[in-house]
KOLTOR-67900 format. One record per residue (C-alpha): residue in three letters; x, y, z; chain. Coordinates in Angstrom, 1 decimal, always signed. Layout:
N
<node><residu>ala</residu><X>X</X><Y>Y</Y><Z>Z</Z><chaine>A</chaine></node>
...
END
This chain:
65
<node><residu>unk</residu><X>-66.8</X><Y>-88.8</Y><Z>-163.4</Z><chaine>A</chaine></node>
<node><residu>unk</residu><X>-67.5</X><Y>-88.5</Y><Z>-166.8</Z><chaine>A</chaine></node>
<node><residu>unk</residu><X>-70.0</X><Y>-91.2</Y><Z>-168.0</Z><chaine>A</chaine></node>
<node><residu>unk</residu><X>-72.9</X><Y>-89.7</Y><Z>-167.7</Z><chaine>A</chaine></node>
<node><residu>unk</residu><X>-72.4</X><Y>-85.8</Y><Z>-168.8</Z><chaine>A</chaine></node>
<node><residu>unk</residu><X>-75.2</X><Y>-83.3</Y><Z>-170.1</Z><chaine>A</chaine></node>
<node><residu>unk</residu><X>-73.5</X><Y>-81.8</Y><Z>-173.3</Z><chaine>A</chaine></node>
<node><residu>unk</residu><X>-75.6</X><Y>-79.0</Y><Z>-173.8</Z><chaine>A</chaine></node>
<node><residu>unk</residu><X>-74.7</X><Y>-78.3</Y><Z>-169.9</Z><chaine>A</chaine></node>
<node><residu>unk</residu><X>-70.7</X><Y>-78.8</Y><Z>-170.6</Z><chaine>A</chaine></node>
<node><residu>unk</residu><X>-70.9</X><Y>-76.2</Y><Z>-173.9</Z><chaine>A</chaine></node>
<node><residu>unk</residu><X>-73.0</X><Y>-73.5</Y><Z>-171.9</Z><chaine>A</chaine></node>
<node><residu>unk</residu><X>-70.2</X><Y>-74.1</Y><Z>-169.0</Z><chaine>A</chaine></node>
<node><residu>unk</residu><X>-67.2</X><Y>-73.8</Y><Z>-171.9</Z><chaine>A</chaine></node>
<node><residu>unk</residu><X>-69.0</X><Y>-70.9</Y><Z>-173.7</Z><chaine>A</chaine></node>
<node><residu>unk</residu><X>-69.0</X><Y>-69.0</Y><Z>-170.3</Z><chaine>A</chaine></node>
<node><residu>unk</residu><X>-65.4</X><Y>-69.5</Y><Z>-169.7</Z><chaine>A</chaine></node>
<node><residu>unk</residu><X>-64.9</X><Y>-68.2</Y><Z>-173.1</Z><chaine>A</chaine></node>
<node><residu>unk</residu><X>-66.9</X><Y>-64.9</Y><Z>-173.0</Z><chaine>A</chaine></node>
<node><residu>unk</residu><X>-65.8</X><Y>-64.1</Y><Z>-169.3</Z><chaine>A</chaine></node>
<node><residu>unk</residu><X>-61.9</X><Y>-64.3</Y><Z>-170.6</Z><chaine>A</chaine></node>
<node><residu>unk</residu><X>-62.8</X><Y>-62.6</Y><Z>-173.8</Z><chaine>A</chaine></node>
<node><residu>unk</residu><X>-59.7</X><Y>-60.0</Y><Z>-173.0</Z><chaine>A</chaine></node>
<node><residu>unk</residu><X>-57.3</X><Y>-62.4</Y><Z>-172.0</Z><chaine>A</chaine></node>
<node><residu>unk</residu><X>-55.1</X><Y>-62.4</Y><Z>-175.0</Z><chaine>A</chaine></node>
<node><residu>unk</residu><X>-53.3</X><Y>-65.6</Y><Z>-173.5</Z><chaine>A</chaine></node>
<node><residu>unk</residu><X>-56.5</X><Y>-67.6</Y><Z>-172.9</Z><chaine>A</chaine></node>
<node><residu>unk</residu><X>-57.3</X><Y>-66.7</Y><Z>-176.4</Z><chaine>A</chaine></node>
<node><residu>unk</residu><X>-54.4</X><Y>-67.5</Y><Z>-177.8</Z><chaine>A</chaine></node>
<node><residu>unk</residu><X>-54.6</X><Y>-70.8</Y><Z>-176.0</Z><chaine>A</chaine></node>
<node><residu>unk</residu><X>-58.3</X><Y>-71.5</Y><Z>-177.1</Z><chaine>A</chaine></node>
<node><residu>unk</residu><X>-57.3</X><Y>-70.6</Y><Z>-180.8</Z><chaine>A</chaine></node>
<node><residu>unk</residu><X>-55.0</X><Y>-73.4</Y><Z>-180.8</Z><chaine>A</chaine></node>
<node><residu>unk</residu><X>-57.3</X><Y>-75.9</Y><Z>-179.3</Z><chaine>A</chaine></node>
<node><residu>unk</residu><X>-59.6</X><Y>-74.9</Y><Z>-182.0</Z><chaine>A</chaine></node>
<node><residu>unk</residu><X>-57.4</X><Y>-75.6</Y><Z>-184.7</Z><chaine>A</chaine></node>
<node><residu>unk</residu><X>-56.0</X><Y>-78.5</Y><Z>-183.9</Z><chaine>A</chaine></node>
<node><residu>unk</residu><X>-59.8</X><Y>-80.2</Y><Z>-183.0</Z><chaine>A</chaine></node>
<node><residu>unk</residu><X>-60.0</X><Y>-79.2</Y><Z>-186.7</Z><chaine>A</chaine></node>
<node><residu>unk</residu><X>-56.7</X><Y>-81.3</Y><Z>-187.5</Z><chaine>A</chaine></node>
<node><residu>unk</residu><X>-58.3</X><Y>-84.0</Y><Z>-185.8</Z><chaine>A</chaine></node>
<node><residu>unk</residu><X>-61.5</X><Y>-83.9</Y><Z>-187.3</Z><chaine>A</chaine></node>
<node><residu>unk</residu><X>-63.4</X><Y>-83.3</Y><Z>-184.1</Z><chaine>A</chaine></node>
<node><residu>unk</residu><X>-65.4</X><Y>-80.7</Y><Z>-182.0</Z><chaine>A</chaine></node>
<node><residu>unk</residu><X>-64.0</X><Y>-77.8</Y><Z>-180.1</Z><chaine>A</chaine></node>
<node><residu>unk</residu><X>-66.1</X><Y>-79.5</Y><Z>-177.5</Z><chaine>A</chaine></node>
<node><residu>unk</residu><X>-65.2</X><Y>-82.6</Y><Z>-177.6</Z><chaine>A</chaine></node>
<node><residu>unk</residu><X>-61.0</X><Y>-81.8</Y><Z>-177.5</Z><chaine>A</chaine></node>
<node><residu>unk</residu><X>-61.5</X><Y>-79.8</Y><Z>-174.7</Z><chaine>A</chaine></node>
<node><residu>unk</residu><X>-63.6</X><Y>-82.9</Y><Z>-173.1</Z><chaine>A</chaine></node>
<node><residu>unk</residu><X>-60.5</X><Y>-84.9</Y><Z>-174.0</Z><chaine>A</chaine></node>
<node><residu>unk</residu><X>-58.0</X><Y>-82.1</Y><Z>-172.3</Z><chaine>A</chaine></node>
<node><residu>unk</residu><X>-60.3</X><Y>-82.1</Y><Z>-169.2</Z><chaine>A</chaine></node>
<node><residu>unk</residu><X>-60.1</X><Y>-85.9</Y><Z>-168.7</Z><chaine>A</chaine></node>
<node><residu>unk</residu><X>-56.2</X><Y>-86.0</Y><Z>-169.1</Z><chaine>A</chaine></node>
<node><residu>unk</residu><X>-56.3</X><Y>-83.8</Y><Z>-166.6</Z><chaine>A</chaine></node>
<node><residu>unk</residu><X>-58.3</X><Y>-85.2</Y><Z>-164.0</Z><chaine>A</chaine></node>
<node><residu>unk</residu><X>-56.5</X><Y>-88.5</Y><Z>-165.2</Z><chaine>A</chaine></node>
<node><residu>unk</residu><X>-52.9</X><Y>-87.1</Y><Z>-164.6</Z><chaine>A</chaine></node>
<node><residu>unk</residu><X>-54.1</X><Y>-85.5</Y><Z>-161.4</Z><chaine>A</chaine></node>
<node><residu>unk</residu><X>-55.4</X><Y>-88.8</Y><Z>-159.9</Z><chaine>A</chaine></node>
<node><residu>unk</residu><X>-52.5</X><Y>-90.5</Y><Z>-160.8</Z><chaine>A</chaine></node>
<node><residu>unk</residu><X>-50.1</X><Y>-88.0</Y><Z>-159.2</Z><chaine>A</chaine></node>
<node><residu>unk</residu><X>-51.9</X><Y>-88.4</Y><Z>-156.1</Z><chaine>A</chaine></node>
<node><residu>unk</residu><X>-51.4</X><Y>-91.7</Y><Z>-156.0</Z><chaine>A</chaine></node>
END
């Protein structure tokens, strides 16, 4: 599902989310704390959320299972 991925496509899709849940103060709070600990890890805010959105799909196949 993920192997071949257009990153500038996946950021435009993130940045979307992000401005149409601009006053969700949960989302942002949510967001904020992705962001900071990509930062920890030394990594994009891009690419963690890439991460989270694999586990996901992972977990979610497996459960089906």
């Amino acid at each position: 599902m993920f192997r071949h991925y257009n990153v500038d496509k996946f950021k435009k899709i993130i940045d979307e989310f992000i401005l149409s849940s601009s006053d969700n103060e949960s989302i942002k709070y949510i967001l904020r704390n992705i962001d900071f600990e990509a930062f920890k890890l030394g990594i994009s805010f891009y690419q963690i959320i890439f991460i989270l959105i694999q586990k996901d799909v992972i977990h979610k196949s497996k459960s089906q299972i």
